[in-house]
C-alpha positions as CSV (number, residue, x, y, z in Angstrom):
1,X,-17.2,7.3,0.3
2,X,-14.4,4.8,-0.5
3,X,-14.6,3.7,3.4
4,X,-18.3,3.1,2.8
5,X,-17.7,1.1,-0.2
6,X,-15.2,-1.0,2.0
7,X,-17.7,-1.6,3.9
8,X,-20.0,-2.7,1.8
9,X,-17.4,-4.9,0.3
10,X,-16.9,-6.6,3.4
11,X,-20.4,-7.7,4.1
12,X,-20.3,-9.2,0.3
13,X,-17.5,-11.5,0.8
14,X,-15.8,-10.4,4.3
15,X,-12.1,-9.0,4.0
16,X,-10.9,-11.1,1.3
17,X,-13.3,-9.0,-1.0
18,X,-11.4,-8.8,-4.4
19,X,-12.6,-5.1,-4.7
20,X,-11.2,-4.0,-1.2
21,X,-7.7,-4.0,-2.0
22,X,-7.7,-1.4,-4.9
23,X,-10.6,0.9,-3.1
24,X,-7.9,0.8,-0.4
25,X,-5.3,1.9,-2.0
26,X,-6.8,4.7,-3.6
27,X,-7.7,6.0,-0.4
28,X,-4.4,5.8,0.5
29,X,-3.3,7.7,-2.9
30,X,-6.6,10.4,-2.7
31,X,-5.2,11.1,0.9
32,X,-1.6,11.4,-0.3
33,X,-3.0,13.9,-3.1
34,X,-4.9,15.7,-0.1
35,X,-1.5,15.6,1.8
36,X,-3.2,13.8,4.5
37,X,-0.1,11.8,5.5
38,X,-1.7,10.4,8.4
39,X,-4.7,9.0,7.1
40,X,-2.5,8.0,3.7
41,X,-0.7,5.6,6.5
42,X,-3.6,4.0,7.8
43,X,-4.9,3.3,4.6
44,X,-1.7,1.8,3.0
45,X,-1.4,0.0,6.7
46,X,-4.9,-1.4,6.9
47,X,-4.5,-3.0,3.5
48,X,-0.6,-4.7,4.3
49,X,-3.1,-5.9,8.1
50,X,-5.8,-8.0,5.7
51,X,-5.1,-10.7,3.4
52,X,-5.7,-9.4,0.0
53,X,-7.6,-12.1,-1.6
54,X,-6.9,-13.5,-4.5
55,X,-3.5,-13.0,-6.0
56,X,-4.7,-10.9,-8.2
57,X,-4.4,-8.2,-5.7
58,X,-0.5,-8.9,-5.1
59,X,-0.3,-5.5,-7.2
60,X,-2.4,-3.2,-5.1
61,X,-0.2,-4.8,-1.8
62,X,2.8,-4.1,-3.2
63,X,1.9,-0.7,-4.1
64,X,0.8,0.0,-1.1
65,X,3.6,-1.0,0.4
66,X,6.0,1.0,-2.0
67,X,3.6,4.1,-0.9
68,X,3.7,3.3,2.5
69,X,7.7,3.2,2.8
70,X,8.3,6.0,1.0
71,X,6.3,7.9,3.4
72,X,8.3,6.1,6.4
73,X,11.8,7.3,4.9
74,X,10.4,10.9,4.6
75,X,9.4,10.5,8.0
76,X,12.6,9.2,9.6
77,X,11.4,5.6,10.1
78,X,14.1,3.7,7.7
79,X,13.9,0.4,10.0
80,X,10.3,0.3,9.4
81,X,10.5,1.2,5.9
82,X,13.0,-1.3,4.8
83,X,11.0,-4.0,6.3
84,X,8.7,-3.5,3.7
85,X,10.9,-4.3,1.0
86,X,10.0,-7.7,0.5
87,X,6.0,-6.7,0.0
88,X,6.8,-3.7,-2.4
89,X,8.7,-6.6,-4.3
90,X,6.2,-9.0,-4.5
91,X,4.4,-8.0,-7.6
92,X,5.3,-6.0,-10.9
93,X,4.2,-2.8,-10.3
94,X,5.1,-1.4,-13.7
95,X,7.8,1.1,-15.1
96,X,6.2,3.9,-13.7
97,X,6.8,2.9,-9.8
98,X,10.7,1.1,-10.8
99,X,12.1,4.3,-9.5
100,X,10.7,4.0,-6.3
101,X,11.6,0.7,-5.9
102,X,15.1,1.7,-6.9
103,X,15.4,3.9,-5.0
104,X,13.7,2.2,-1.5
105,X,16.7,-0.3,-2.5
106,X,19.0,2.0,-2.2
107,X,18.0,3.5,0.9
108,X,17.8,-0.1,2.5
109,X,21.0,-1.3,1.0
110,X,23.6,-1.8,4.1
């Protein structure tokens, strides 16, 4: 359903969308839930592909980016990971996610 809503977004407004961000990332989060890693990555990657619109949306990147590098450490992929520091950083994210941000620090520190 949340693909289909995508969709529909993008017909209203193309890929910058305001509302495809969010929908995105709680794809990516309902597929973590279902421990469906692999589609979890392709939603956390399809949103970091597309500009997120307006600035506003800076959160949902940089959550998805937090989400998507945590699931790269746990999968071996540290390089990858650790290059998406810098988007996991871009936004406040709130208390809740500041130990995964610490922690993906740590793990990228040299």
């Amino acid at each position: 359903m949340l693909a289909r809503a995508i969709t529909v977004y993008e017909a209203d407004g193309g890929p910058k969308n305001p509302a495809i961000a969010p929908v995105a990332l709680r794809a990516g989060q309902l597929a973590l839930a279902a421990k469906d890693v692999s589609a979890a990555r392709q939603w956390f990657e399809s949103l970091l592909s597309k500009a997120t619109g307006p600035e506003g949306r800076l959160e949902s990147r940089s959550l998805a980016a937090l989400e998507l590098a945590r699931l790269l450490l746990a999968a071996g992929e540290r390089q990858r990971a650790c290059s998406l520091l810098s988007d996991a950083r871009v936004a406040s994210v709130g208390d809740a996610h500041e130990p995964d941000l610490a922690a993906l620090e740590a793990a990228c520190a040299p």
